[in-house]
Structure formats: C-alpha cells, structure tokens
PyMOL commands that place a pseudoatom at each C-alpha (Angstrom):
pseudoatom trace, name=CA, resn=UNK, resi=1, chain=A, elem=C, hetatm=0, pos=[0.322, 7.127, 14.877]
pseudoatom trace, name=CA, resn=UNK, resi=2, chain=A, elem=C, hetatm=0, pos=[-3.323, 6.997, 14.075]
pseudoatom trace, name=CA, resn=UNK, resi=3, chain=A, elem=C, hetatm=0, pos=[-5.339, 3.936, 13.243]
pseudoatom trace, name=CA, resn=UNK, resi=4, chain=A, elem=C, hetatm=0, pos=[-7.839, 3.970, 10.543]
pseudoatom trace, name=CA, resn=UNK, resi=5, chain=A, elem=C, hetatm=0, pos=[-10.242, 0.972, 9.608]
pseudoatom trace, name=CA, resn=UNK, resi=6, chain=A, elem=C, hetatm=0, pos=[-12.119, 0.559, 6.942]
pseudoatom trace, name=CA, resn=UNK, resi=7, chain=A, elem=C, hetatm=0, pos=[-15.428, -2.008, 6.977]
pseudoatom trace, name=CA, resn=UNK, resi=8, chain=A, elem=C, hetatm=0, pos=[-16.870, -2.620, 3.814]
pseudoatom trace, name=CA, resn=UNK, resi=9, chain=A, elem=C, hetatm=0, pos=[-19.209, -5.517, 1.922]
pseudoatom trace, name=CA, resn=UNK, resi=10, chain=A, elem=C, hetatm=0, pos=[-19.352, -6.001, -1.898]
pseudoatom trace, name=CA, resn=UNK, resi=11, chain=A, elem=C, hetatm=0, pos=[-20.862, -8.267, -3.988]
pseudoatom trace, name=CA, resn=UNK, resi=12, chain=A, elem=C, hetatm=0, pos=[-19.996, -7.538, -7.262]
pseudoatom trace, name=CA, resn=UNK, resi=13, chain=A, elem=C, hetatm=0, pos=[-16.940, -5.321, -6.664]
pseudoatom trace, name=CA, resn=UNK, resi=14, chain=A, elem=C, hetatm=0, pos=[-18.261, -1.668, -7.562]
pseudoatom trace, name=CA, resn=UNK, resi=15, chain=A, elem=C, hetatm=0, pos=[-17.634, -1.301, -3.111]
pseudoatom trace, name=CA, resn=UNK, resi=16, chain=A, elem=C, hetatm=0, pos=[-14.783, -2.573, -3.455]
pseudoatom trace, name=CA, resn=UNK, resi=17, chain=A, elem=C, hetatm=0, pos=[-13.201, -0.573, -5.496]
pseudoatom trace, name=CA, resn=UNK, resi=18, chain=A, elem=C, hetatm=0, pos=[-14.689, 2.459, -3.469]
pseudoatom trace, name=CA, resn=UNK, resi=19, chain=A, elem=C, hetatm=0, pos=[-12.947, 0.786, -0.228]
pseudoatom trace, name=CA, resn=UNK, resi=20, chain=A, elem=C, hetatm=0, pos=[-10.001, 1.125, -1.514]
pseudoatom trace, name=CA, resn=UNK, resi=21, chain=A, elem=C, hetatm=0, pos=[-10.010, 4.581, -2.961]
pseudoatom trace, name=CA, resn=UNK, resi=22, chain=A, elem=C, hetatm=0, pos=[-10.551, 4.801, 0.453]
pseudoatom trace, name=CA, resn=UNK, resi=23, chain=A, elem=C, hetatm=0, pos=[-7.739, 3.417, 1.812]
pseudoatom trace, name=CA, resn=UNK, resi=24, chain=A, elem=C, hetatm=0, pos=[-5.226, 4.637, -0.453]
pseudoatom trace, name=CA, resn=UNK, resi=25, chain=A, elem=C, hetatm=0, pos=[-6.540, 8.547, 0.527]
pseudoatom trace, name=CA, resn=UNK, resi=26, chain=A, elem=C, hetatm=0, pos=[-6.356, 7.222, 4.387]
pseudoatom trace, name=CA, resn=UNK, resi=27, chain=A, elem=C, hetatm=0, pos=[-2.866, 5.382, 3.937]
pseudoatom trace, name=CA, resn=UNK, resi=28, chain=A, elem=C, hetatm=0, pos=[-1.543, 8.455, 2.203]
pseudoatom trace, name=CA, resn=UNK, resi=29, chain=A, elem=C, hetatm=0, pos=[-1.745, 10.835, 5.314]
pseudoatom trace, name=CA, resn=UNK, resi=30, chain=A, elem=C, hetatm=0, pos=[1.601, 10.866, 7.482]
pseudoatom trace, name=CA, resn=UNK, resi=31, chain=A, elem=C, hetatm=0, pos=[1.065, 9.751, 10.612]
pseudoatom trace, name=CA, resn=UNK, resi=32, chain=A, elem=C, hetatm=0, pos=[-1.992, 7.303, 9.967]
pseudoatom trace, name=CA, resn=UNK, resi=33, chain=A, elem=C, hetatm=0, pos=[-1.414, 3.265, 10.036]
pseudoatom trace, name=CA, resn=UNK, resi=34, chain=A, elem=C, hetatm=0, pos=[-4.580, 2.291, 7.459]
pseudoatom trace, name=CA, resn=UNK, resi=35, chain=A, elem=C, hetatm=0, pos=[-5.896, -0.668, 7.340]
pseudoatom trace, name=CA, resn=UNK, resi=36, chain=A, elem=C, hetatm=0, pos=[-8.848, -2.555, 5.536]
pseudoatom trace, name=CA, resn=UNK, resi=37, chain=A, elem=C, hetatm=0, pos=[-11.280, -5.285, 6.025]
pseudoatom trace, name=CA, resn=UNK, resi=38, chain=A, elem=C, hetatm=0, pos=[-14.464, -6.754, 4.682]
pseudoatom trace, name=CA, resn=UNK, resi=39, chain=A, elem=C, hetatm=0, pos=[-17.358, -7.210, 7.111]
pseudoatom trace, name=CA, resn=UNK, resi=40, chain=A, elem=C, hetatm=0, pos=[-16.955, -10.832, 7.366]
pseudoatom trace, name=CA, resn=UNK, resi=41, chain=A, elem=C, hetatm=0, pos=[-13.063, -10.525, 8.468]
pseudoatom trace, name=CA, resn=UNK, resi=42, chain=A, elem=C, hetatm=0, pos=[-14.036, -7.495, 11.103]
pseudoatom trace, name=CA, resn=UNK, resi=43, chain=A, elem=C, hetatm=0, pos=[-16.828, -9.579, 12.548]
pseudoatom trace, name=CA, resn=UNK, resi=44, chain=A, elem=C, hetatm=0, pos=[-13.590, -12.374, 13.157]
pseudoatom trace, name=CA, resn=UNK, resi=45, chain=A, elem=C, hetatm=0, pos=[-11.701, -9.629, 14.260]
pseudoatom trace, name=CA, resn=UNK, resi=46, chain=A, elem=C, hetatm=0, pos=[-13.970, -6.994, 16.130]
pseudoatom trace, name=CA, resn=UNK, resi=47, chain=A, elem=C, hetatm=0, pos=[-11.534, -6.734, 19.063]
pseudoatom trace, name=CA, resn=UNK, resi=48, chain=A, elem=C, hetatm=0, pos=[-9.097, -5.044, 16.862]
pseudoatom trace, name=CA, resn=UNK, resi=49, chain=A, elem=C, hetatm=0, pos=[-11.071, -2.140, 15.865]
pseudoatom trace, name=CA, resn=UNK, resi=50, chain=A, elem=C, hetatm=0, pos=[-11.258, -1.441, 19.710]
pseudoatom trace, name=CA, resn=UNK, resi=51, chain=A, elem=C, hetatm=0, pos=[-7.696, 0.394, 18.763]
pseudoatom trace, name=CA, resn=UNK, resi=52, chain=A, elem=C, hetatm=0, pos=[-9.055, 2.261, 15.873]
pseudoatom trace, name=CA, resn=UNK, resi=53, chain=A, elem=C, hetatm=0, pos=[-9.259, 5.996, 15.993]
pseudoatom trace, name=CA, resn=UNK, resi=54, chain=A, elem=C, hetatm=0, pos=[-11.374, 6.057, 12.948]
pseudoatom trace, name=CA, resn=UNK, resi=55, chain=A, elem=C, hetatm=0, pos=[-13.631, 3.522, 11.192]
pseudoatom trace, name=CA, resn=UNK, resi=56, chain=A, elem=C, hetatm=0, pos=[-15.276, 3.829, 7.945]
pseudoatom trace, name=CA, resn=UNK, resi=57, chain=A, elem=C, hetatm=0, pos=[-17.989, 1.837, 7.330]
pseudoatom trace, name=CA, resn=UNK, resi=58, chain=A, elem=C, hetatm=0, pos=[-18.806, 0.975, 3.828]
pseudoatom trace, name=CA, resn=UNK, resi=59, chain=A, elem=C, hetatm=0, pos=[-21.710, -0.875, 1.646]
pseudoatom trace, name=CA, resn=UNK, resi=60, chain=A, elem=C, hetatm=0, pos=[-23.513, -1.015, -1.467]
pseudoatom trace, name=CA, resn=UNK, resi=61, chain=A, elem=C, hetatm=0, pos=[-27.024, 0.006, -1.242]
pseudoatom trace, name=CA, resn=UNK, resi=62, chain=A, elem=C, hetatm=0, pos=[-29.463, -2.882, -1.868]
pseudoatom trace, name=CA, resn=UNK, resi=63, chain=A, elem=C, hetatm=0, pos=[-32.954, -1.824, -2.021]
pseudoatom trace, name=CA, resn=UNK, resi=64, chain=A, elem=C, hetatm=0, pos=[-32.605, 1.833, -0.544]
pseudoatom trace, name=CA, resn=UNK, resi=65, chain=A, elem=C, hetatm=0, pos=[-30.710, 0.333, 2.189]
pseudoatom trace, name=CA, resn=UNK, resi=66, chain=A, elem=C, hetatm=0, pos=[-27.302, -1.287, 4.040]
pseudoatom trace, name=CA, resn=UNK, resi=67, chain=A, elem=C, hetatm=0, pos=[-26.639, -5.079, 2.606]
pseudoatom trace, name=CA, resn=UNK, resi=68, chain=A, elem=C, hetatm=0, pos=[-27.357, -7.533, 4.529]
pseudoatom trace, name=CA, resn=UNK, resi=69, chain=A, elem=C, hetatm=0, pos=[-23.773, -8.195, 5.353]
pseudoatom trace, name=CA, resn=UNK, resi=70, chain=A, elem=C, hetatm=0, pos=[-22.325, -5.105, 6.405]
pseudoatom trace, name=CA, resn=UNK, resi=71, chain=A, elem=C, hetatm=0, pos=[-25.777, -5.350, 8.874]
pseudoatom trace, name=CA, resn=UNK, resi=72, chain=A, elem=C, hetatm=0, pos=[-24.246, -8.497, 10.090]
pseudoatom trace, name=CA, resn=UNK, resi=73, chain=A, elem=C, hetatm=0, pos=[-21.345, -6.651, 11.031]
pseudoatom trace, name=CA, resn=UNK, resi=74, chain=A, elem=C, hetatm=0, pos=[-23.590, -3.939, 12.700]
pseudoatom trace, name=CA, resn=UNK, resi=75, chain=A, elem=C, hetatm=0, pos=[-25.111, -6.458, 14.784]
pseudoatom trace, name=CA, resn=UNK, resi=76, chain=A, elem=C, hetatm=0, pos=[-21.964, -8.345, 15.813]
pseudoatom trace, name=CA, resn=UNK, resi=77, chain=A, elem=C, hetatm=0, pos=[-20.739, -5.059, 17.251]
pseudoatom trace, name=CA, resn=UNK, resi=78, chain=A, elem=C, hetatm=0, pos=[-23.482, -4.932, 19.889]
pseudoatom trace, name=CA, resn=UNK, resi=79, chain=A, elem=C, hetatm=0, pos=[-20.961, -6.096, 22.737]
pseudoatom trace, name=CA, resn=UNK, resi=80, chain=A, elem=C, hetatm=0, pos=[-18.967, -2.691, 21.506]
pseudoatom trace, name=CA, resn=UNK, resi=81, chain=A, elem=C, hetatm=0, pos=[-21.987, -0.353, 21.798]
pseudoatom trace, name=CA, resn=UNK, resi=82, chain=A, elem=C, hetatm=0, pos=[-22.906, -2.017, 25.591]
pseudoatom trace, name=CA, resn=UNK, resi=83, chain=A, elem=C, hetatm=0, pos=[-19.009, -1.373, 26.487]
pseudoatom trace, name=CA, resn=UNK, resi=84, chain=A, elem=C, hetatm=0, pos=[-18.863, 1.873, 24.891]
pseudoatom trace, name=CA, resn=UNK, resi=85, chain=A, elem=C, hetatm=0, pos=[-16.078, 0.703, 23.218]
pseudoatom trace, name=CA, resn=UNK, resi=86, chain=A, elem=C, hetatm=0, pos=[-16.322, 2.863, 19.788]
pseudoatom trace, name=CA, resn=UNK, resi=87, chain=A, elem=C, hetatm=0, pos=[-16.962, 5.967, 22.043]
pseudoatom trace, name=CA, resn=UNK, resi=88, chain=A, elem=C, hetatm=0, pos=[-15.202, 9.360, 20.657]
pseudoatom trace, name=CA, resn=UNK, resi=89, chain=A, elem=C, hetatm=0, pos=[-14.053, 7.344, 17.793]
pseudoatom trace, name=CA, resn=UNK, resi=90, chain=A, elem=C, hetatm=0, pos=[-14.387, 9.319, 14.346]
pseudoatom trace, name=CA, resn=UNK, resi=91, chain=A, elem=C, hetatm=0, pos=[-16.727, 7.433, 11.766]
pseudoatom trace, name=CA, resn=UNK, resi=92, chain=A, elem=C, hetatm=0, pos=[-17.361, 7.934, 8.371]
pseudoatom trace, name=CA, resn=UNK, resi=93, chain=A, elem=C, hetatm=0, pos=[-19.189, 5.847, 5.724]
pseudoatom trace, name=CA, resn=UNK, resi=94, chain=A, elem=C, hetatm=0, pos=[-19.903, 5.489, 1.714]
pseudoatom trace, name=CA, resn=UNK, resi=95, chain=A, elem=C, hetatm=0, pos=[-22.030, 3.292, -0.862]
pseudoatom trace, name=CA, resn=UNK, resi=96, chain=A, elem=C, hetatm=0, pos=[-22.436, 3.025, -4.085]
pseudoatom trace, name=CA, resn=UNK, resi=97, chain=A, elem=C, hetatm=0, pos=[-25.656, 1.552, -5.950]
pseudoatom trace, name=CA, resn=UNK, resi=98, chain=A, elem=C, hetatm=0, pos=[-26.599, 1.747, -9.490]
pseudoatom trace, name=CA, resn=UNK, resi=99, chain=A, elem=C, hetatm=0, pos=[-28.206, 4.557, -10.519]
pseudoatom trace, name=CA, resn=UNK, resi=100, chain=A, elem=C, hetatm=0, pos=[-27.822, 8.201, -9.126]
pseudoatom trace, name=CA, resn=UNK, resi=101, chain=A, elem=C, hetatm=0, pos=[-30.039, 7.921, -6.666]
pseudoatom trace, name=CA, resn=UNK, resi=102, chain=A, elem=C, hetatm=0, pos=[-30.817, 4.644, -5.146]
pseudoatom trace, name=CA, resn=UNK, resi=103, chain=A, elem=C, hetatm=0, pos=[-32.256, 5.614, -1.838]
pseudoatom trace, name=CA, resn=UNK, resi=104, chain=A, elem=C, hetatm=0, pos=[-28.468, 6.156, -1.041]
pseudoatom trace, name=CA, resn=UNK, resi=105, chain=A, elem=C, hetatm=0, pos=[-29.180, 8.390, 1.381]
pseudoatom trace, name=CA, resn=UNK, resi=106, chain=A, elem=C, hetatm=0, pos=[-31.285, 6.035, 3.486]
pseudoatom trace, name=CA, resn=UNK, resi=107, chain=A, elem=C, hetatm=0, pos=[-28.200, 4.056, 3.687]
pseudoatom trace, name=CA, resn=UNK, resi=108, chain=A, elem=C, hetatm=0, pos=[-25.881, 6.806, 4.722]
pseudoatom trace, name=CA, resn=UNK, resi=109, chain=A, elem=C, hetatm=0, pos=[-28.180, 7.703, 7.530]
pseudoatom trace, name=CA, resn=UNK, resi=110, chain=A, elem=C, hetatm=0, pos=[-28.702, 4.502, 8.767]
pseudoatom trace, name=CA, resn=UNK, resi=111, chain=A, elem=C, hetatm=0, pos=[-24.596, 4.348, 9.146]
pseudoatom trace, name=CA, resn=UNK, resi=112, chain=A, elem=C, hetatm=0, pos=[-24.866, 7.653, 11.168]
pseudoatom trace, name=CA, resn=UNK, resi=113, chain=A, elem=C, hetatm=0, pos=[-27.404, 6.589, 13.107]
pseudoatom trace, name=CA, resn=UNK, resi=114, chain=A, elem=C, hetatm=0, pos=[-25.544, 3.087, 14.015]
pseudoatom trace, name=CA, resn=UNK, resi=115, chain=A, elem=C, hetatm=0, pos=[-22.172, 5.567, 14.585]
pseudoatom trace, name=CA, resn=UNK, resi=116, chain=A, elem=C, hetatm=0, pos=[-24.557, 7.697, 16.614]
pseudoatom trace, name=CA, resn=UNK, resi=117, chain=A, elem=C, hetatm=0, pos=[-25.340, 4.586, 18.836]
pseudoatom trace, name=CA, resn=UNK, resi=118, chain=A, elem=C, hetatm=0, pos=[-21.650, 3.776, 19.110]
pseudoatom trace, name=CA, resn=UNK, resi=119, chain=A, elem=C, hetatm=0, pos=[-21.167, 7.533, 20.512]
pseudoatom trace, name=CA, resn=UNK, resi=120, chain=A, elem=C, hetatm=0, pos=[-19.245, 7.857, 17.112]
pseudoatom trace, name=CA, resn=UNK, resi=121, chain=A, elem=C, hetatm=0, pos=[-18.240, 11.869, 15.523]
pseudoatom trace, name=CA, resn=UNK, resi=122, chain=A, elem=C, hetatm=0, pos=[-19.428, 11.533, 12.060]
pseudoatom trace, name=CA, resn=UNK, resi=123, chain=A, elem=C, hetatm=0, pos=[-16.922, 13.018, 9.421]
pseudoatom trace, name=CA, resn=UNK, resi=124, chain=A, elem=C, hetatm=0, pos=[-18.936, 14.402, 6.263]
pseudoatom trace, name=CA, resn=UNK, resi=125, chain=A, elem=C, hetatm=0, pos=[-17.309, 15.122, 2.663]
pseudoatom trace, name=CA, resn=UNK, resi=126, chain=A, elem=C, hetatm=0, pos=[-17.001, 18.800, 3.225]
pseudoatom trace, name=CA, resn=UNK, resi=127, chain=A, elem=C, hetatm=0, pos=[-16.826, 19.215, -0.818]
pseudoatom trace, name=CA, resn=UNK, resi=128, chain=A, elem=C, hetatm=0, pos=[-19.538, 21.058, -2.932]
pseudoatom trace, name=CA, resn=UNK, resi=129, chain=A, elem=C, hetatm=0, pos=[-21.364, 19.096, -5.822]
pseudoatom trace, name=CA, resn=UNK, resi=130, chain=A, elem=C, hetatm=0, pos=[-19.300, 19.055, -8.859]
pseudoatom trace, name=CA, resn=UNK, resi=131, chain=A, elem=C, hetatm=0, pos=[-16.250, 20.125, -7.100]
pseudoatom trace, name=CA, resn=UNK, resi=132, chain=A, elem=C, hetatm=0, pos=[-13.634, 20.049, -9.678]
pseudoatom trace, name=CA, resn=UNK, resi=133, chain=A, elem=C, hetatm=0, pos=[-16.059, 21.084, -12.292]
pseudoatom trace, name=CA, resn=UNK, resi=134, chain=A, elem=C, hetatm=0, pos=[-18.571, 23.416, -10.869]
pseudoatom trace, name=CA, resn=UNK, resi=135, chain=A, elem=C, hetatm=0, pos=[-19.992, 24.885, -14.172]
pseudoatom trace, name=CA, resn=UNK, resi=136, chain=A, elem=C, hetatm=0, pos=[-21.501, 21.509, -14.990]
pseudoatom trace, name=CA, resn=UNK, resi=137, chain=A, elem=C, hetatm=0, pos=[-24.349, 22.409, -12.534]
pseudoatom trace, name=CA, resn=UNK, resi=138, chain=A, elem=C, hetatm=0, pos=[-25.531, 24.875, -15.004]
pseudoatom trace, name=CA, resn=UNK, resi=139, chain=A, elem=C, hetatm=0, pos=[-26.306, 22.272, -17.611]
pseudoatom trace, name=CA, resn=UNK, resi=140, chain=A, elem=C, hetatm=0, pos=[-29.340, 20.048, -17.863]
pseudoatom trace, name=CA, resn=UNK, resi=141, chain=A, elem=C, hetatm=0, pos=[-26.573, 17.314, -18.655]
pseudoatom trace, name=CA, resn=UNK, resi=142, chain=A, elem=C, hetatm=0, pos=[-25.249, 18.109, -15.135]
pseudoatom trace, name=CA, resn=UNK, resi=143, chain=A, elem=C, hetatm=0, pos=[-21.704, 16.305, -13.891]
pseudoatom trace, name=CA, resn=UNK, resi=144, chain=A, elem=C, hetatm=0, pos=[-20.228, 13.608, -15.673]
pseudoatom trace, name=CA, resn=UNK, resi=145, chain=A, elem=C, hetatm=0, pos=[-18.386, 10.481, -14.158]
pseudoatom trace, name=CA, resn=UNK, resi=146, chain=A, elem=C, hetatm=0, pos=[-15.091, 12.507, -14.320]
pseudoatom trace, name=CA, resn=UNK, resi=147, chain=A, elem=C, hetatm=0, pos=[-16.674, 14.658, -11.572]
pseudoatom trace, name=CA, resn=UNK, resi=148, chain=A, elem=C, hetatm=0, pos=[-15.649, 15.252, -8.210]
pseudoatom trace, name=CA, resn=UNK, resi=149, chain=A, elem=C, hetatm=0, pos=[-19.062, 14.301, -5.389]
pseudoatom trace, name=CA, resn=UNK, resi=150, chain=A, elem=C, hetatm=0, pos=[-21.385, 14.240, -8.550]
pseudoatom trace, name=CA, resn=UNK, resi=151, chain=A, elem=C, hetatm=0, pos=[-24.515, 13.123, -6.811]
pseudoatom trace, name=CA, resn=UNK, resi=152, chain=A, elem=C, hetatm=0, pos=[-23.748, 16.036, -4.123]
pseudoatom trace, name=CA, resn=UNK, resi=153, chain=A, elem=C, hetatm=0, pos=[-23.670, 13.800, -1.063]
pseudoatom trace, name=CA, resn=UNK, resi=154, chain=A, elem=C, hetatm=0, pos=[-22.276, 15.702, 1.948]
pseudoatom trace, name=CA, resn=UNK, resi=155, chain=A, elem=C, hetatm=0, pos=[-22.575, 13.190, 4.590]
pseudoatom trace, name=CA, resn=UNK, resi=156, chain=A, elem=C, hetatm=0, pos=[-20.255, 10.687, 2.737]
pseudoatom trace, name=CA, resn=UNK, resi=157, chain=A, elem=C, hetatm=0, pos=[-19.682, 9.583, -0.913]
pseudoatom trace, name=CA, resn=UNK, resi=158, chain=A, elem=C, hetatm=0, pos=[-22.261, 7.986, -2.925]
pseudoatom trace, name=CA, resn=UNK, resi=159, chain=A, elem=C, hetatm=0, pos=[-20.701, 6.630, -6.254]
pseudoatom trace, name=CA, resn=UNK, resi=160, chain=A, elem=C, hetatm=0, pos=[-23.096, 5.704, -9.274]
pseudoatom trace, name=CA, resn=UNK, resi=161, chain=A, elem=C, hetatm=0, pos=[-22.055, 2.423, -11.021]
pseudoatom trace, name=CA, resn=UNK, resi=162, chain=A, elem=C, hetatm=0, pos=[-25.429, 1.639, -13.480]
pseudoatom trace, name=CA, resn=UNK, resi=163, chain=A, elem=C, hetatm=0, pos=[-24.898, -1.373, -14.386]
pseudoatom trace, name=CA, resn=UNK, resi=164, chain=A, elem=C, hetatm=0, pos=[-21.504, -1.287, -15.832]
pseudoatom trace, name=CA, resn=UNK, resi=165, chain=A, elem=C, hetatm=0, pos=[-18.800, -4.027, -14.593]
pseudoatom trace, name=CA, resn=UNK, resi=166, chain=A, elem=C, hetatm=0, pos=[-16.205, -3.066, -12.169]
pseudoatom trace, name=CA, resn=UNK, resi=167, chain=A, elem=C, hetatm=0, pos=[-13.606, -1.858, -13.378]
pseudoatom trace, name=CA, resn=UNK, resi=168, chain=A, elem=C, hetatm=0, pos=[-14.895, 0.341, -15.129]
pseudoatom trace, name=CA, resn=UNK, resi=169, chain=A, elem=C, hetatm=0, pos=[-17.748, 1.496, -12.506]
pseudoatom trace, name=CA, resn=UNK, resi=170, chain=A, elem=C, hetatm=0, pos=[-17.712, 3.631, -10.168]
pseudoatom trace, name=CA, resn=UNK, resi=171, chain=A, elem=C, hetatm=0, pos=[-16.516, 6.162, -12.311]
pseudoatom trace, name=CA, resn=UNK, resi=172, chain=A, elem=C, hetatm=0, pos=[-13.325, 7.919, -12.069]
pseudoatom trace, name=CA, resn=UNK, resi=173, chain=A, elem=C, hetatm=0, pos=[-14.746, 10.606, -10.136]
pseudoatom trace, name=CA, resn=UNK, resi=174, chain=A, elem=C, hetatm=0, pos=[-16.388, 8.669, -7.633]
pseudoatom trace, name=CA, resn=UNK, resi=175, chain=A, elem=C, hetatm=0, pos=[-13.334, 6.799, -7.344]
pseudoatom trace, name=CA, resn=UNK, resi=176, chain=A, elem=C, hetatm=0, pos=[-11.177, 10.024, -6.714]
pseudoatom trace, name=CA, resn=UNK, resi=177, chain=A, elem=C, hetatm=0, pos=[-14.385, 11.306, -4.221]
pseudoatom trace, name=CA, resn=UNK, resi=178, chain=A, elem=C, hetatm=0, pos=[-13.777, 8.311, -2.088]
pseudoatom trace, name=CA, resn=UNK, resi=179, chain=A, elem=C, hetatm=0, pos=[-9.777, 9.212, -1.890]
pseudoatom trace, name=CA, resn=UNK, resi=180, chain=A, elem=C, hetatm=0, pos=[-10.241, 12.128, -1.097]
pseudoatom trace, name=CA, resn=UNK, resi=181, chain=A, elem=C, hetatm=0, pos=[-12.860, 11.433, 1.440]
pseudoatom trace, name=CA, resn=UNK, resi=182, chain=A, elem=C, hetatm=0, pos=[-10.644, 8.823, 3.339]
pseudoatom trace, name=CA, resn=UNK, resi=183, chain=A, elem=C, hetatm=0, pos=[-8.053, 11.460, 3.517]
pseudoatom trace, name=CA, resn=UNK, resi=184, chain=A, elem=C, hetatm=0, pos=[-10.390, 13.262, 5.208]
pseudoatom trace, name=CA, resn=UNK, resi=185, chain=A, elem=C, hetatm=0, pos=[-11.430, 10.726, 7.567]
pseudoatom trace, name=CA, resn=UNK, resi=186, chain=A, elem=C, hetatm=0, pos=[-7.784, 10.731, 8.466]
pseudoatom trace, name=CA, resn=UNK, resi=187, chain=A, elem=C, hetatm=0, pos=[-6.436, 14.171, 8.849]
pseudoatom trace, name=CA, resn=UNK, resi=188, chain=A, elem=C, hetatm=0, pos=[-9.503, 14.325, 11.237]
pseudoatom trace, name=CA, resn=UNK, resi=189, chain=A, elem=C, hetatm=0, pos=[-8.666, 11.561, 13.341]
pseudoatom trace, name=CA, resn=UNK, resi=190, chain=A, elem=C, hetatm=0, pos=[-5.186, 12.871, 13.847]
pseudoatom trace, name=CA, resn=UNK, resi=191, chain=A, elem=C, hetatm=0, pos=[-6.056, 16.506, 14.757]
pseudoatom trace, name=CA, resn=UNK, resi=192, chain=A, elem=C, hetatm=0, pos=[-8.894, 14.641, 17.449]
pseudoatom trace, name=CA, resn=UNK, resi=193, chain=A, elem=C, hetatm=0, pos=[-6.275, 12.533, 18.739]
pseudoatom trace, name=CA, resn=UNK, resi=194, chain=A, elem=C, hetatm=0, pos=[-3.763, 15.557, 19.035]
pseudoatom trace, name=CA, resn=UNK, resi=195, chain=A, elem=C, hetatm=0, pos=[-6.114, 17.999, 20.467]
pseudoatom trace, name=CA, resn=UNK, resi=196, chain=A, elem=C, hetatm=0, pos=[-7.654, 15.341, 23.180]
pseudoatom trace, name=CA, resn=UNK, resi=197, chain=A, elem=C, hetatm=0, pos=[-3.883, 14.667, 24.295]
for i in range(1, 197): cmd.bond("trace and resi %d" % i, "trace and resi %d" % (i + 1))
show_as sticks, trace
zoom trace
C-alpha cells in the first residue's frame, strides 16, 4: 500500500476545493491509502508524513507567491530536511489564484525548489494545454473553464477562480485537472515504490 498526503492552506475555499479534487484522483488508485490535511494539522502532525511515499503540497497564490501558511508549514519541516527525512519521496504541488495568471508560476517553483531541498522527485501534469479540447487554442477566446490544464501549467495545476465564490470557482476543469493530477501523483508513487523494492 502506498501513502499519499496532501498539504494544503485556503482561505476562502477556492484551495480547498482543488485539495480535494486531489484527493479523490489519489484515493481512487488501487493500492494507495490517501490522506489529507491542512497546513496547520501537518505542522501538529509532521511525524506522520515521515511514512508518506508522496506529498502534495498545495496553496493559493497570494501576491505571486506561497501563503503565508502553507510557508509556515515549509518552515516547520526544517527538522525533516536536516534528517533527510522526505528523501526519495515523490512531491507534487498546485494553486489556484484569481486571475489566469497570478504569478502562479512563482509559486509552483518555489514548491519545487522547497521539494528540491527535501531531496524530493517532482511529479509534473504530463497533459498538454487544453487537453480535452485542443481546438480551443486556435481561438482568440482560447479554453474555457470546462477545459482540461487551461492555463497550460506543466509543473502542476494552476486553477483560475476570478473572483467568483467557491463553489462555483475553480471551474470544472480545473477541478477535474487537479483529479487527474493526484492520480498521477499516485500511480507514480506506486511504480517508485515497486521498482525500488
């Protein structure tokens, strides 16, 4: 059995709701025990992600960058990082802010470079831009919230919520991106953990 964690902070929910797109695509791989926590609970519980094969860091981005919580979280894990205790561990993250862009990808990186520290492999999305609707990236329109990776993040999703309450934001597609990106996660951790035995 594989163990997959999933760290997130929200504030208003939009991350939330991504987390647990997350979690359902994670939890819905045989062979993986998923589980889920805010930042505050995994800075209570660090110890347990020790037995973790994968972790998934999540966040909303607040002014082109991680929220101050989840960066609590990052800082409470120092003890980890001098132990090596996250070594070899898969690692994967996502965000949501609201509008397309955001500076989103300032916050993915700085989650791959914290993994990086940790001696983490980063797992990216491995889906094209407007996956499930590629002729949308022939229109100035471009891909609408029903679209599969519609901001064309490949090193994790980034959902788009404006400033629309959850639950209606993120979208449906950015919902579904996150699924599909924890399955991801998982089905990676389990062929790691099978080939390394």
């Amino acid at each position: 059995m594989s163990k997959v964690v999933i760290v997130y902070h929200s504030t208003y929910g939009h991350t939330k709701l991504q987390a647990e797109a997350v979690h359902r695509g994670a939890a819905g791989v045989d062979g993986v025990d998923a589980h889920i926590m805010t930042a505050a609970e995994a800075i209570d519980n660090i110890d347990d992600l020790d037995s973790a094969d994968a972790i998934i860091f999540g966040t909303a981005t607040y002014m082109g960058n991680i929220s101050a919580d989840l960066k609590k979280f990052m800082e409470a894990s120092v003890k980890k990082w001098f132990a090596s205790a996250w070594k070899d561990k898969i690692a994967g993250a996502f965000t949501n802010s609201s509008s397309f862009s955001g500076d989103k990808l300032n916050t993915l990186q700085g989650l791959i470079i914290f993994a990086m520290q940790h001696g983490m492999i980063w797992v990216g999305t491995g889906m094209f831009p407007s996956a499930n609707n590629m002729d949308a990236m022939n229109s100035v329109e471009g891909p609408g919230p029903e679209t599969h990776n519609r901001v064309g993040s490949f090193i994790g999703p980034m959902a788009a919520s404006f400033q629309v309450e959850p639950p209606d934001a993120p979208s449906k597609g950015d919902i579904e991106t996150a699924e599909m990106y924890g399955k991801r996660v998982a089905e990676t951790a389990i062929i790691f953990i099978n080939g390394k035995s």
